[in-house]
C-alpha positions as CSV (number, residue, x, y, z in Angstrom):
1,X,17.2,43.5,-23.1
2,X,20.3,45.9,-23.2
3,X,21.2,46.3,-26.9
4,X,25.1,47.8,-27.1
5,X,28.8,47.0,-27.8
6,X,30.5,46.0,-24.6
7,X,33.3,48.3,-25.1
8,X,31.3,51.9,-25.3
9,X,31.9,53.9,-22.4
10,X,28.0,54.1,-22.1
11,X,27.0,50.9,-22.4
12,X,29.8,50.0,-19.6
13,X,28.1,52.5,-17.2
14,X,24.5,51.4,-17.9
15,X,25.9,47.5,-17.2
16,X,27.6,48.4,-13.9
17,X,24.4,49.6,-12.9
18,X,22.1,46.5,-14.3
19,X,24.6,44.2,-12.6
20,X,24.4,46.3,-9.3
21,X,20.6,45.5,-9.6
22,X,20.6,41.9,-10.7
23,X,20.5,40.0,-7.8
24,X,17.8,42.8,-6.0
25,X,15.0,42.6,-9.1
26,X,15.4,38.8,-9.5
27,X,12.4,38.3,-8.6
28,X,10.6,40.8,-10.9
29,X,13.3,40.7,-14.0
30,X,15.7,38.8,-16.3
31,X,18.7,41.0,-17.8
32,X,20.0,39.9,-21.1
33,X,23.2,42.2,-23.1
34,X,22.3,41.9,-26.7
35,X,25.3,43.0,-28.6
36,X,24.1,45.2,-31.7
37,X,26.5,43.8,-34.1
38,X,26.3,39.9,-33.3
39,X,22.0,40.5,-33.6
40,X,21.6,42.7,-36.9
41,X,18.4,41.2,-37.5
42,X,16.9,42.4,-33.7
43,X,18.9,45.5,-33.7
44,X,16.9,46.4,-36.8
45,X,13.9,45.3,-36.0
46,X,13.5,47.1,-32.4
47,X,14.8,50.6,-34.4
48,X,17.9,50.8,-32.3
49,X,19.6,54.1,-33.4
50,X,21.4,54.6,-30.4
51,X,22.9,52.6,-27.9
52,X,22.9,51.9,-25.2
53,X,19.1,50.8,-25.6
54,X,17.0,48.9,-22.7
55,X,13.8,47.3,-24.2
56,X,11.3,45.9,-21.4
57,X,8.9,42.6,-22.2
58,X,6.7,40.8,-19.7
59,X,6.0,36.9,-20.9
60,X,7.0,37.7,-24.4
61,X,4.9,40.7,-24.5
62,X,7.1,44.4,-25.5
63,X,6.1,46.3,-22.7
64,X,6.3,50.3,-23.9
65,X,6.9,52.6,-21.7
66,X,5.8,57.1,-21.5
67,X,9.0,58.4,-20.5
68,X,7.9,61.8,-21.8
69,X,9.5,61.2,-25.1
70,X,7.7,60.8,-28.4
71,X,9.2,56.6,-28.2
72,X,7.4,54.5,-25.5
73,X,9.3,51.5,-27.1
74,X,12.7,51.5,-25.6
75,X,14.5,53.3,-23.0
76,X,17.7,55.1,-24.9
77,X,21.2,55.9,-23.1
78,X,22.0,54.8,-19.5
79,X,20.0,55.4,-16.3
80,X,21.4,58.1,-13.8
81,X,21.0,56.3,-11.3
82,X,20.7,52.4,-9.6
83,X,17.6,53.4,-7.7
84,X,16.0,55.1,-11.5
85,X,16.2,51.3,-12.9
86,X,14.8,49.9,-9.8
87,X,12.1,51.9,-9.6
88,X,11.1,51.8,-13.3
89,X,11.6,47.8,-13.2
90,X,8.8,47.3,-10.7
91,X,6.2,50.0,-12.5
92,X,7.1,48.0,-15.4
93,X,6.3,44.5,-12.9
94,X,3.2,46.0,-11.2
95,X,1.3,47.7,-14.5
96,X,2.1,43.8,-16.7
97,X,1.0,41.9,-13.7
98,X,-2.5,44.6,-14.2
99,X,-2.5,43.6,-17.9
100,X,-1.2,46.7,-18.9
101,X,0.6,47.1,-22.4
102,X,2.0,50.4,-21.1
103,X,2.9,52.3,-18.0
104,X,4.1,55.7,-17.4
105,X,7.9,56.6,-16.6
106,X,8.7,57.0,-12.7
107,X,11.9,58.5,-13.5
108,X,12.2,62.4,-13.2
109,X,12.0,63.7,-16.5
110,X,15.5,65.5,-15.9
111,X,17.3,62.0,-15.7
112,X,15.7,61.2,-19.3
113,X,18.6,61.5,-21.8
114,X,16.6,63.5,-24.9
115,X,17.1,62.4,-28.9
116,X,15.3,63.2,-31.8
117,X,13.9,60.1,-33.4
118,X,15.3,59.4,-37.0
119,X,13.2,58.1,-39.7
120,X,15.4,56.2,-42.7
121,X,13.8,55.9,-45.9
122,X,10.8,57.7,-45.1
């Protein structure tokens, strides 16, 4: 699930790349744009600070992720590049298929965009 506004500049370059892979990870993915204002209620309830934000799930199951970052929950901002989200989709594929709950990132930790996580009401 892509959670953003369709018209931020971010969220338009992290969908040219999820369209470019579509058709190629068919097999191993669905791709869903969840816009943050018309889902309050999900947008809340997966913490989504920042957007664009990509959150994985494998036959209903969140799949969490170790991108090197202290949130394994959700990958925030937009991928560098097509072959990043390719290759991260089939970890994702191959670890779930293994039972696994979570896998670690094959991104380069360079193409990771960094945030600090914020805490309301804490």
């Amino acid at each position: 699930l892509r959670f953003g506004r369709d018209e931020d500049l971010n969220c338009l370059q992290l969908d040219e790349i999820l369209s470019k892979t579509c058709h190629d990870l068919s097999n191993m993915a669905s791709i869903y744009l969840v816009d943050v204002d018309k889902a309050p209620v999900y947008t809340r309830y997966f913490d989504i600070s920042y957007i664009p934000s990509t959150v994985f799930f494998f036959n209903g199951q969140h799949m969490k992720v170790d991108y090197g970052s202290p949130d394994h929950t959700k990958f925030v901002g937009s991928f560098k590049t097509k072959q990043d989200f390719i290759d991260l989709i089939e970890v994702i594929y191959r670890g779930a298929m293994r039972g696994k709950l979570i896998v670690r990132s094959p991104i380069d930790p360079r193409n990771v965009p960094k945030y600090d996580l914020l805490y309301h009401g804490i």
